[in-house]
N, C-alpha and C positions, 0 to 999 in steps of 0.2 A: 751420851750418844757417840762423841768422838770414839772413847773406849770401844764401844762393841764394833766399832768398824775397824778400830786396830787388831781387834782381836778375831775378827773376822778373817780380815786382809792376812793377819799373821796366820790361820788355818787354813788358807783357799784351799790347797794341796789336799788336805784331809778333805775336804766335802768336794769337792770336784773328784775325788777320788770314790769317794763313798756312790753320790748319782752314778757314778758311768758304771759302777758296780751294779749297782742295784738296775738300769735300764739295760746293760747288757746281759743281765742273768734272764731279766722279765722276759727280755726279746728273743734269747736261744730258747727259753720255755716254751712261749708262745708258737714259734716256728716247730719246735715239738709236739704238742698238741697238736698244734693244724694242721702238719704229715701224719700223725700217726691216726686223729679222729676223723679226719675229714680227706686224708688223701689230697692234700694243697700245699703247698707251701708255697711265700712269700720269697722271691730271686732276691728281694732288696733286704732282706733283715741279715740273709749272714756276713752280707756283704760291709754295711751298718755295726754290727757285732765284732766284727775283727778291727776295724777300724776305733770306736772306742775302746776295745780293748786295749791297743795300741797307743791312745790317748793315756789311759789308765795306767798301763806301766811306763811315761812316761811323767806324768803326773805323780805318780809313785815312787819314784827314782827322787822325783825333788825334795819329797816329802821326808824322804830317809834320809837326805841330806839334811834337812831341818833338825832330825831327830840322832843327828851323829849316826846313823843305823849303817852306815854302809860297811862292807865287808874290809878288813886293814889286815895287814898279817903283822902283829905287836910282838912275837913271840920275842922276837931278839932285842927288845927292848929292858925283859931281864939283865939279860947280862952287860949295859950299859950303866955307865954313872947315869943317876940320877936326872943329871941337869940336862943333860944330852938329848929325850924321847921328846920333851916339848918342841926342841927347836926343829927336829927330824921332822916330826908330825905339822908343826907350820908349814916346813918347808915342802912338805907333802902335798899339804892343801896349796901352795900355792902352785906349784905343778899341778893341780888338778883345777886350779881357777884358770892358769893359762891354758889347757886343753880346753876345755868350757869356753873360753872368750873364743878364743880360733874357731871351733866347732861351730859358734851361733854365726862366725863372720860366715864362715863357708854357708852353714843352711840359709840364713839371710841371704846369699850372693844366689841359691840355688833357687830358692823359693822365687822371689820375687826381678831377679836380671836375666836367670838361666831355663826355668821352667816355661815350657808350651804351655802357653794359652787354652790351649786345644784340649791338653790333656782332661779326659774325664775319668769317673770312676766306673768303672760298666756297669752297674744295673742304677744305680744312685744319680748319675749324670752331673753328680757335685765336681766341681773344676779341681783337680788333684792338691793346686796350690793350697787351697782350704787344710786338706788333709797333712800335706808334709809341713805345716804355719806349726804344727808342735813342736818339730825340733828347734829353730828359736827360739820360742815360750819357754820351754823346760831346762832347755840349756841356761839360760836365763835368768830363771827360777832358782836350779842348783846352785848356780854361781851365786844368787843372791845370800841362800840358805848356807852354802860353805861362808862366807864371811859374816854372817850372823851367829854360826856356831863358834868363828874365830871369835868374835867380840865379844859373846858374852862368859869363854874360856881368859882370854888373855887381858880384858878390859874391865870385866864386870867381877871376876872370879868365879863363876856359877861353872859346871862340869856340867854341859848338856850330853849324857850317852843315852844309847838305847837300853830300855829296861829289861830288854834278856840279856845283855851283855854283860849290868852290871850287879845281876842274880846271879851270873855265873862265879864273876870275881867276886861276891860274897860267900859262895858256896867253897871255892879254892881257898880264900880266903880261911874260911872254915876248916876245912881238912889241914890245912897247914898248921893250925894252930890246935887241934887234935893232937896230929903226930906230936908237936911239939910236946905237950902235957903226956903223952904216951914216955916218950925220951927220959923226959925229966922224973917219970916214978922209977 
């Protein structure tokens, strides 16, 4: 039992990601349908729709952090000694944990000490607070996923990347060692 709620807890990103997928695709459809066969549509669903979406790609951000997947430029990483690309790369993420922790200070101070009461969302009438409560979450979340990816690189030894990245460096991989066999006949 514990397991599957570890294992849960360790995907949320992917399934909270997958629903708001799959409810805001249902719901631009549906708002589709209803303009085009009935001449109606619903003021609250795109309203609704952009807003999970929003959720979505933030929730998605964390997720790619979980899965090392974020965009890095390694390139110059060639032409360094060896020993040198780990410590760059920590030292990377931990600039990107300290914009993270400041980020959630600010959204935290914004959400809940700086944001109107008052504000709603105009056709929804959800209190905005609701809505902008992702940027905490997610920031959060990143942060969490960036030192998960740290520990299990630097602690455990496991290489968590993303799996097109590291089909690519298989593929380079490949051609390099082509050529090489070409040279050597």
């Amino acid at each position: 039992m514990g397991s599957k709620i570890f294992k849960f807890l360790d995907n949320i990103e992917s399934y909270i990601c997958r629903t708001l997928l799959a409810m805001f695709v249902t719901l631009l459809f549906a708002q589709i349908v209803s303009r085009q066969l009935f001449g109606y549509s619903f003021s609250w669903s795109e309203e609704l729709s952009v807003y999970m979406f929003v959720w979505f790609v933030f929730f998605g951000a964390s997720y790619a952090a979980k899965l090392a997947a974020h965009n890095r430029v390694t390139f110059q990483y060639k032409l360094m000694p060896a020993w040198l690309p780990p410590i760059l790369e920590v030292l990377s993420d931990l600039i990107w944990i300290g914009f993270n922790c400041y980020f959630v200070y600010l959204a935290y101070d914004f959400v809940f000490n700086r944001m109107n009461l008052f504000w709603k969302s105009q056709t929804l009438g959800i209190p905005m607070k609701y809505i902008y409560l992702i940027l905490p979450i997610a920031f959060s979340l990143m942060t969490i996923r960036i030192i998960q990816v740290n520990y299990y690189k630097l602690v455990k030894g496991i290489d968590i990347r993303d799996p097109d990245s590291q089909e690519l460096e298989e593929l380079m991989d490949h051609d390099i060692d082509e050529d090489k066999k070409k040279d050597a006949a």
